[in-house]
C-alpha positions as CSV (number, residue, x, y, z in Angstrom):
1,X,0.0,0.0,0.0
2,X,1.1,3.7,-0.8
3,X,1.0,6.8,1.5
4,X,2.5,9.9,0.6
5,X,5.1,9.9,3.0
6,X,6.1,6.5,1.0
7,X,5.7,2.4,0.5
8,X,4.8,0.6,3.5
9,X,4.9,-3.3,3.0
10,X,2.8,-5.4,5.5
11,X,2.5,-8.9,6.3
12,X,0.0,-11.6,7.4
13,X,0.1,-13.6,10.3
14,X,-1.7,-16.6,10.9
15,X,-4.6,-15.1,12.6
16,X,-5.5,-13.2,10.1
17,X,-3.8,-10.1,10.7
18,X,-1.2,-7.9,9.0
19,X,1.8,-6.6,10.7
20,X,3.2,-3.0,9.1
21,X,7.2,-3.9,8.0
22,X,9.3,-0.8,9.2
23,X,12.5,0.5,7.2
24,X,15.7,-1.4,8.0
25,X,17.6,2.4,8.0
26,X,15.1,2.7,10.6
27,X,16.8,0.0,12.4
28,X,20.3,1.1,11.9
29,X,19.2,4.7,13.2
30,X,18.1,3.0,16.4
31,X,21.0,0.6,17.2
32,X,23.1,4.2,16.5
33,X,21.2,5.9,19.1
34,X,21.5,2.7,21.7
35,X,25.4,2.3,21.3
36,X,26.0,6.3,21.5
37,X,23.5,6.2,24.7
38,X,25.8,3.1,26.3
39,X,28.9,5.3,25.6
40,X,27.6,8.2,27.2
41,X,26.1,6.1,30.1
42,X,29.5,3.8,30.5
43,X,31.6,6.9,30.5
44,X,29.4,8.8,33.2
45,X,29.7,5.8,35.2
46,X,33.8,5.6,35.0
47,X,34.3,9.3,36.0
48,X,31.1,8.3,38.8
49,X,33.8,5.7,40.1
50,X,36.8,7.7,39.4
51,X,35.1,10.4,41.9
52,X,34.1,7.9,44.4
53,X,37.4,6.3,44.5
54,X,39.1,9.4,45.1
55,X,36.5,10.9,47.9
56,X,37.0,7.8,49.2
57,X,41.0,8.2,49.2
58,X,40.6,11.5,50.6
59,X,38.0,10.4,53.7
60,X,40.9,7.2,54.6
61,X,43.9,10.1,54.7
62,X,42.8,13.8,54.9
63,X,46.6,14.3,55.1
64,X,47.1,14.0,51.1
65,X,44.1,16.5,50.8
66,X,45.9,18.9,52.8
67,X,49.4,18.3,50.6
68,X,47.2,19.0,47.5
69,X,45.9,22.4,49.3
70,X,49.4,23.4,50.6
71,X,51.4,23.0,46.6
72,X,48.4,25.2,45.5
73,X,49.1,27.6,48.1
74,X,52.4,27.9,47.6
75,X,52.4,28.5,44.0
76,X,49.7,31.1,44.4
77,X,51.9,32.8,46.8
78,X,55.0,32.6,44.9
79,X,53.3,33.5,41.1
80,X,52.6,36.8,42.9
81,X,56.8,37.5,42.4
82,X,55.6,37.5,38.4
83,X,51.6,38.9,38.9
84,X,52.9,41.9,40.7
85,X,55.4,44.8,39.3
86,X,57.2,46.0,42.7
87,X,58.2,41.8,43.2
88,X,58.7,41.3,39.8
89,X,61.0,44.1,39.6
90,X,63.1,43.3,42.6
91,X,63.7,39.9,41.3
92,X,63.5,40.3,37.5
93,X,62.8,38.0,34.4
94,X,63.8,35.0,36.8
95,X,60.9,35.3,38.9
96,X,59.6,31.7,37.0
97,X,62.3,30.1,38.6
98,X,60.7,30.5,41.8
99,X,57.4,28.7,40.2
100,X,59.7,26.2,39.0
101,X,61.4,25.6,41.9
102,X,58.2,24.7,44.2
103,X,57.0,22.4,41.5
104,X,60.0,20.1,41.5
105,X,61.0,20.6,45.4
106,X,57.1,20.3,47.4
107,X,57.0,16.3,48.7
108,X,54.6,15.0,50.5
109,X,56.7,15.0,53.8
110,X,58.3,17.5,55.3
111,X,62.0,15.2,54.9
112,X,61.2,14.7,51.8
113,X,60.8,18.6,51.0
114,X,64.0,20.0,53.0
115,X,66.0,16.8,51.1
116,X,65.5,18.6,47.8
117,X,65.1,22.3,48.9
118,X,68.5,22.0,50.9
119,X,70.2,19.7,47.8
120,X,68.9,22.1,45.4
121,X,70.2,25.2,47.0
122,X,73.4,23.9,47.9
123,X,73.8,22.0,44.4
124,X,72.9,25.6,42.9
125,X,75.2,27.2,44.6
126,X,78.1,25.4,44.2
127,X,77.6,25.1,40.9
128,X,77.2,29.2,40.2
129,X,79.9,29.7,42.3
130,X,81.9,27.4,39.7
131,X,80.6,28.4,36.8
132,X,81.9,31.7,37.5
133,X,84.8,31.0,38.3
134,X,85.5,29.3,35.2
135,X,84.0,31.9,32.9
136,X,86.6,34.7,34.4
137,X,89.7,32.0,34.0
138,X,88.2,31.5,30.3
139,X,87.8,35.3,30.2
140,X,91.2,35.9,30.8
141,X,93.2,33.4,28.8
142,X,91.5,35.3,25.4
143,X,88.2,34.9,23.2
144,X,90.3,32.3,21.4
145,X,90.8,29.9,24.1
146,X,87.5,30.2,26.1
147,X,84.9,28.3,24.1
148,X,87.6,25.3,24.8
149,X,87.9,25.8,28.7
150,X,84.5,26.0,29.1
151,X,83.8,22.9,27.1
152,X,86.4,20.8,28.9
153,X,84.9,22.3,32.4
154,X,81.6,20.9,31.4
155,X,82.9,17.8,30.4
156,X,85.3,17.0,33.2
157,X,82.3,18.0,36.1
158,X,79.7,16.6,34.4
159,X,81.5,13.0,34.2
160,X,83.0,12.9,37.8
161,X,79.5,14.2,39.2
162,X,77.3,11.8,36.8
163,X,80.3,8.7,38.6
164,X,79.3,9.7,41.7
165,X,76.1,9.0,41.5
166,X,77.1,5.5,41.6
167,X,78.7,6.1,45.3
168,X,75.7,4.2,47.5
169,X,76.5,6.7,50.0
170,X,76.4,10.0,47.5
171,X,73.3,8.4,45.7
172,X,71.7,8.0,49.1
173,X,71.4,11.4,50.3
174,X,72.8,13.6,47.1
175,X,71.5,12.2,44.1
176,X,69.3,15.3,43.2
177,X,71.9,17.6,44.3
178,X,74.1,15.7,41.6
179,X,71.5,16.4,39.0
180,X,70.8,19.9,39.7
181,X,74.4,20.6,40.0
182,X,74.9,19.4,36.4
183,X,72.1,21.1,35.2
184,X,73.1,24.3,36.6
185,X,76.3,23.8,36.0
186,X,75.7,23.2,32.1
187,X,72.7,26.2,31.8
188,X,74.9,28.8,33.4
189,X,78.2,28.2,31.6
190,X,76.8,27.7,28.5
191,X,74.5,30.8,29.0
192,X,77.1,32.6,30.2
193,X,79.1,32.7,27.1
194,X,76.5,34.8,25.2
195,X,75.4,37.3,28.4
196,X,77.8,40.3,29.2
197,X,76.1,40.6,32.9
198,X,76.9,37.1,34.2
199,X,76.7,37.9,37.9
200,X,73.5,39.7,37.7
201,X,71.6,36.8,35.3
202,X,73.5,34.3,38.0
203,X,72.3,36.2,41.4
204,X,68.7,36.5,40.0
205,X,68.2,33.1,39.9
206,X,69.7,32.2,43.1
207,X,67.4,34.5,44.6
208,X,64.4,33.0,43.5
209,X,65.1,29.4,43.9
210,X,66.0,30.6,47.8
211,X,62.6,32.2,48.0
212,X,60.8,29.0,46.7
213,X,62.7,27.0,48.3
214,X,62.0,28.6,52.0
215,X,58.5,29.4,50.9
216,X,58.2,25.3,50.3
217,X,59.7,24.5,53.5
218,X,58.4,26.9,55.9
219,X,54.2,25.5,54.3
220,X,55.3,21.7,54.8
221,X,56.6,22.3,58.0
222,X,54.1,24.6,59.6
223,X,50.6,23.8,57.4
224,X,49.5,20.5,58.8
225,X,53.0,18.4,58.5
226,X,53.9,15.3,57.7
227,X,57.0,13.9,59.0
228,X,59.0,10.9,57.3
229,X,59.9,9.6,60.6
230,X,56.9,9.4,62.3
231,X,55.6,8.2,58.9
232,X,58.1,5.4,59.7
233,X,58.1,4.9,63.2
234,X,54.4,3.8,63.1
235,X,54.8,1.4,59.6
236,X,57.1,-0.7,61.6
237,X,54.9,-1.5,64.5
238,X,51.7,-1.7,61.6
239,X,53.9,-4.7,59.8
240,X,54.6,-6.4,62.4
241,X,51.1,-6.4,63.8
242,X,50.3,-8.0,60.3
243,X,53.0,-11.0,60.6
244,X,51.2,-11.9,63.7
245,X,47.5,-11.8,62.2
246,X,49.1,-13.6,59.1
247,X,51.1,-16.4,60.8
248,X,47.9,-17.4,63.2
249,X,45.7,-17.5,60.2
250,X,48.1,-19.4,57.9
251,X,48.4,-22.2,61.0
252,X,44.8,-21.7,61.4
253,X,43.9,-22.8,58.1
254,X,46.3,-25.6,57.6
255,X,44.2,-27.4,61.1
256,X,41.2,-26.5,59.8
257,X,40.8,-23.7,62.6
258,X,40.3,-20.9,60.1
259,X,37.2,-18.4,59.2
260,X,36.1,-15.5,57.6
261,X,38.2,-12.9,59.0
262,X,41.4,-15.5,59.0
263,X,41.0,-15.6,55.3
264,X,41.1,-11.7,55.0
265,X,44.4,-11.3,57.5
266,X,46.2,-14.5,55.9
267,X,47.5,-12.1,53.3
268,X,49.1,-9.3,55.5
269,X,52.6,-10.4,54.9
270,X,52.7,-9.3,51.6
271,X,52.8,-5.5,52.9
272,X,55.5,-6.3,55.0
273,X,57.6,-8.1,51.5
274,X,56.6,-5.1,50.0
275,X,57.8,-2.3,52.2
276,X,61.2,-2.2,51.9
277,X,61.7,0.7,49.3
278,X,58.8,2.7,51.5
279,X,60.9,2.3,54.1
280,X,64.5,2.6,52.9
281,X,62.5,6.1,51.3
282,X,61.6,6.9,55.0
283,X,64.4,6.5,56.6
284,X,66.6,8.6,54.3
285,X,64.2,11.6,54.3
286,X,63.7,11.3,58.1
287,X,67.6,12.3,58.5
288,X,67.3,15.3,56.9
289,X,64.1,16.7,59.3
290,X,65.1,18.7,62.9
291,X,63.9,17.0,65.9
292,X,60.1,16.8,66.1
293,X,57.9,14.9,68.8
294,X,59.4,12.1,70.4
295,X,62.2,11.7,68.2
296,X,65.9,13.4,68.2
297,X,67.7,15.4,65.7
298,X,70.0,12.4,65.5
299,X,67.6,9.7,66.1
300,X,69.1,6.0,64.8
301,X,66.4,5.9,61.6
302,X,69.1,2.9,60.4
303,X,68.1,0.9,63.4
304,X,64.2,0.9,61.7
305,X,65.7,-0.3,58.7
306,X,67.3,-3.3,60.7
307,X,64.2,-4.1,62.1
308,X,62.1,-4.5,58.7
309,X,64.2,-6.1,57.1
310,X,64.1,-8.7,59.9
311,X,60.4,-8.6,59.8
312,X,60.7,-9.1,55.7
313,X,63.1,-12.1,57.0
314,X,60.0,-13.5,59.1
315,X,57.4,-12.8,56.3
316,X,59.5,-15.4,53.7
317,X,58.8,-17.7,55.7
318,X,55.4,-17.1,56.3
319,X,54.7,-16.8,52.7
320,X,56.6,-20.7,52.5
321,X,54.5,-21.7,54.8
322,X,51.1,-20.2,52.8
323,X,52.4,-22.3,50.2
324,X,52.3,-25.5,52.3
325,X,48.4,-25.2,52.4
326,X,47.9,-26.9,49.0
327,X,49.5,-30.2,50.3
328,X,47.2,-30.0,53.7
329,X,44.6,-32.7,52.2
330,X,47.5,-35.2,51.8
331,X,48.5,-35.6,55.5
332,X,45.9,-38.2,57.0
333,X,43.4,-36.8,60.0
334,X,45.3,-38.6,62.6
335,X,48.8,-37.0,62.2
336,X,47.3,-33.6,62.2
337,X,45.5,-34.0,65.0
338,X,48.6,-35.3,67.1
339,X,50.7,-31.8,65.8
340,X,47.7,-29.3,66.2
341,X,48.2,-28.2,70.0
342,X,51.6,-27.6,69.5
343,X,51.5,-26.2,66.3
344,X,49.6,-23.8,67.0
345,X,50.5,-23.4,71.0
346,X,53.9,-22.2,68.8
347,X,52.0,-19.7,66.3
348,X,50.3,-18.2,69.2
349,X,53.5,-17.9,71.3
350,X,55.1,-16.4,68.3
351,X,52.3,-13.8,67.2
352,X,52.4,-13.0,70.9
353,X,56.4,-12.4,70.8
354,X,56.0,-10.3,67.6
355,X,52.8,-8.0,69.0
356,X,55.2,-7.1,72.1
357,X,57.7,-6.1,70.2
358,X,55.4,-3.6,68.2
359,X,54.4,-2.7,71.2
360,X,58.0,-1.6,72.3
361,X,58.1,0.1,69.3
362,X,54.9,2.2,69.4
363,X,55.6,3.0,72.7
364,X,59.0,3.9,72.5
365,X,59.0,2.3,76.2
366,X,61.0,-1.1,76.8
367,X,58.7,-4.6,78.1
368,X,59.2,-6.7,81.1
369,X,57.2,-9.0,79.5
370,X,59.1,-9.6,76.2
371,X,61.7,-12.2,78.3
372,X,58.4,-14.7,79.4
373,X,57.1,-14.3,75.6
374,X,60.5,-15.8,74.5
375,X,60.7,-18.4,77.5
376,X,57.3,-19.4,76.2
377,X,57.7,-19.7,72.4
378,X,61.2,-21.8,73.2
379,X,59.0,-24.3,75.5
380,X,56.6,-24.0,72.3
381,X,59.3,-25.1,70.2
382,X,60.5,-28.1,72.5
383,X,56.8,-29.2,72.5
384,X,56.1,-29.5,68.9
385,X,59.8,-30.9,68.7
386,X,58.9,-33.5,71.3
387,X,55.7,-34.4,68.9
388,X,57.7,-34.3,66.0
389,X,60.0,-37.4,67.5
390,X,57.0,-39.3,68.9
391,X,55.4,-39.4,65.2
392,X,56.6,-43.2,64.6
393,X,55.0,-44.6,67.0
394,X,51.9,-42.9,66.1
395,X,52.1,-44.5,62.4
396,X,52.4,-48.0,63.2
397,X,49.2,-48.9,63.9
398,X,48.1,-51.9,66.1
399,X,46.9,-53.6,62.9
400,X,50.8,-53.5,61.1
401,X,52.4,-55.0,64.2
402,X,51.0,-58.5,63.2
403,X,52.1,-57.9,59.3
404,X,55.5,-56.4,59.9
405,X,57.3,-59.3,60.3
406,X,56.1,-60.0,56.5
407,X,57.1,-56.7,55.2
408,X,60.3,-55.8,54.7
409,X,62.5,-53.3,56.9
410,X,63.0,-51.2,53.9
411,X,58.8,-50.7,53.0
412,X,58.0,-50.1,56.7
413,X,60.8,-47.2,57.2
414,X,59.7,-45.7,53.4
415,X,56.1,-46.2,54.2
416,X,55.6,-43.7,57.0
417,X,57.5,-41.1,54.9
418,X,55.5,-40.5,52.5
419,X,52.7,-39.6,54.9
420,X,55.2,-37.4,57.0
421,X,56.7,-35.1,54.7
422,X,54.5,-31.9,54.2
423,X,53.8,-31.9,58.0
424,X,57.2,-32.6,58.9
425,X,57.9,-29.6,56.3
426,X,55.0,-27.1,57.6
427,X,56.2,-28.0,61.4
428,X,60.3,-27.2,60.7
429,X,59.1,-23.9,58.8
430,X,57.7,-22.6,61.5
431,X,60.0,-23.8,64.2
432,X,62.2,-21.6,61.7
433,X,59.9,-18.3,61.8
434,X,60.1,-18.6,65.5
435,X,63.8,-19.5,65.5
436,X,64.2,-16.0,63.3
437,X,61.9,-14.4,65.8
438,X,64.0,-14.9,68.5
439,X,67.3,-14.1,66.6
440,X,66.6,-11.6,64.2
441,X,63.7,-9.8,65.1
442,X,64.0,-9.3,69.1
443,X,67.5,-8.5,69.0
444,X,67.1,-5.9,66.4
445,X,64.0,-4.3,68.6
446,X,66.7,-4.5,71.6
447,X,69.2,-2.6,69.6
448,X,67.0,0.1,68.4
449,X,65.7,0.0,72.1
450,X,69.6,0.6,73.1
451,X,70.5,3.4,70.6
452,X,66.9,5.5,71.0
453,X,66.9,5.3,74.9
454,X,63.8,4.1,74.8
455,X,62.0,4.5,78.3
456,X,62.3,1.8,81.0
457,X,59.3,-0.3,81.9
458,X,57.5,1.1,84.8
459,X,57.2,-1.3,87.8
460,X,53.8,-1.6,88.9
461,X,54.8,-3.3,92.0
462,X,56.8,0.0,93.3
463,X,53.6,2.5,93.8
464,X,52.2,0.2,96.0
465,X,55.0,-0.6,98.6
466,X,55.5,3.1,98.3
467,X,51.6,3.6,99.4
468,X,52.2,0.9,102.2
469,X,55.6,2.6,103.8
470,X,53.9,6.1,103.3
471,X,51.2,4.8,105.7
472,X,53.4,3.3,108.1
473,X,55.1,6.0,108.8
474,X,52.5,8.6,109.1
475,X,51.1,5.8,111.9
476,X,54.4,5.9,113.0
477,X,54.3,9.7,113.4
478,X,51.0,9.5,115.6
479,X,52.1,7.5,117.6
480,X,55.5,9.7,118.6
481,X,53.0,12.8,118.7
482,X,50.7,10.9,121.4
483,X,53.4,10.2,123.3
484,X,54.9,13.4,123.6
485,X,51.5,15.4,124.0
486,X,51.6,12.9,127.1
């Protein structure tokens, strides 16, 4: 049938009834539409989660909110040396250097910030003060002669300060100084051959990347800061607390003791294996910040080092004995049963040993509890030992004494085995975790104990007799006054 819009072609069903056919462009138009409207939808719903995640990030830590608030301060601040005539004039063209400079130099922590501010201002120093120097040698010995001095300055400086970026100790605590020095280095003696006023071009620059530099350091410091060492004092104790959690929940599940919230802690040693450039990071800025809290200007931040790397130490061999949990179903019923007290009197013992110590280190305040912890994981360790031995006896059965007469020596010693092996394997791992424990982790709590001065336990003992002899004697006193008003 015709309309005047166009042909329409209809159909017939089996009722009786005819069904209008619509366009197949019709069709395309609308799948068009759909797809574009999915696009639009799916890409609402990415920057929906995008802003949720990072709400979310800012909720856990307001601290990185308030980093994010103080850079933007500071630039405002110091883009008013370019905005404004009087400052721009004082400090000249170089005014962007000061723009620069608090770009590259604002961290996060206030180490962090003074590591590059003071590397950066002495690296720029040093280096103007060379470059100088060379350009009036180069000066003097003709115009022939100085393109050649310069070049071999810039050569010799640049290589011996690129080597000694290699130097573990130099890369440590200089390695931006190194760079900034050869970038300074190279911008103002190459500069320097085409300017007439050197000096002035030189002292501009210094000036600003001072005030960007101070302007960066006094905002981290007094704007809400965040200090590196605090930052690591508190990630030690945290990782530690996480060994504990993970080693009772790995025992747990290997006995069939395990639950929900096991299964969520069973994977907290994984920070700890992963922590070791956070805190070598820590520990280098934290040298560089004055004394702050609780903590000295020459506090032993090496000491923290020593004492994650022996928690990273503990946390292989938790993560060996994770691995042991696939081979749990091959150990029969009755063998576990005869290790689980002691297997997991020793992961409690342990966990116990390694909460203490985070305690110690929280608290900055030494333990008299720390020696019984020990005594008790050792006796732990003799215990599951003890099982360990008696395991023979326990797999030849009552049954086999009749038929081992028949069998030979060799099939009744290989026999047992084969059942013994991934218990005998889980068992001597962690007899090792608490063996490094003992040697590795408590000593290096001691010696960061030793070199801090951290506090002595108090004695909770001493306020009591005190009380008690306190009360005698004013008795005492009574009794003298009685007799003398007599």
């Amino acid at each position: 049938m015709s309309k005047k819009s166009g042909i329409e072609w209809s159909i017939k069903v089996e009722d009786g009834s005819s069904v209008v056919l619509e366009p197949e462009h019709k069709y395309g138009v609308v799948r068009l539409l759909d797809r574009l409207k999915g696009l639009v939808v799916g890409f609402m719903m990415r920057v929906w989660m995008f802003f949720k995640k990072a709400w979310n990030l800012g909720v856990e830590d307001p601290r990185k909110f308030y980093h994010c608030l103080k850079v933007g301060v500071a630039l405002m601040v110091v883009s008013m040396f370019y905005y404004m005539r009087p400052l721009y004039d004082g400090v000249g063209g170089s005014a962007i250097w000061a723009v620069m400079t608090v770009v590259v130099v604002f961290e996060y922590t206030v180490g962090g910030t003074l590591y590059k501010c003071l590397n950066r201002i002495c690296a720029t120093s040093l280096a103007g003060f060379l470059a100088l120097g060379v350009h009036w040698i180069a000066s003097k010995s003709g115009h022939q002669f100085e393109p050649y001095i310069m070049g071999i300055s810039l050569f010799i400086l640049a290589s011996a300060t690129t080597f000694s970026r290699f130097i573990p100790v130099v890369k440590a605590r200089f390695d931006y100084g190194c760079t900034i020095f050869i970038l300074t280095y190279s911008l103002v003696s190459v500069s320097g051959y085409r300017v007439d006023h050197l000096l002035q071009v030189a002292h501009e620059r210094l000036s600003t990347i001072i005030i960007g530099t101070c302007l960066c350091i006094i905002t981290s410091m007094l704007v809400f800061p965040v200090w590196a060492g605090l930052e690591l004092h508190l990630l030690i104790p945290r990782n530690m607390d996480k060994l504990a959690k993970s080693l009772d929940c790995c025992v747990a599940e290997y006995f069939g003791h395990d639950d929900e919230e096991s299964k969520k802690n069973l994977e907290g040693y994984k920070c700890v294996l992963n922590s070791k450039a956070s805190e070598e990071s820590m520990a280098n800025f934290a040298r560089w910040e004055p004394a702050h809290g609780r903590f000295n200007f020459r506090h032993p931040w090496k000491k923290y080092l020593k004492v994650g790397a022996s928690s990273r130490s503990c946390a292989y061999c938790i993560e060996t004995l994770k691995s042991c949990l696939d081979s749990r179903s091959q150990v029969p019923d009755s063998i576990k049963n005869h290790l689980d007290s002691a297997c997991m009197n020793l992961s409690s013992s342990s966990s116990e040993v390694m909460r203490e110590l985070a305690t110690i280190v929280s608290t900055m305040t030494r333990s008299a509890k720390i020696g019984m912890a020990v005594q008790d994981m050792k006796n732990a360790v003799l215990e599951l030992q003890n099982d360990l031995k008696s395991l023979p006896d326990l797999l030849i059965q009552p049954n086999d004494q009749i038929e081992k007469k028949e069998v030979a020596a060799s099939d009744i010693t290989v026999m047992p085995l084969i059942k013994v092996i991934p218990v005998v394997s889980f068992a001597s791992l962690l007899i090792e975790t608490a063996s490094r424990i003992e040697e590795n982790m408590v000593k290096a709590v001691e010696e960061l104990a030793e070199s801090a001065q951290f506090k002595q336990p108090k004695d909770e003992t001493k306020p009591k007799h005190n009380q008690t002899t306190s009360k005698t004697v004013s008795d005492e006193e009574k009794v003298i006054i009685a007799l003398q008003q007599v």
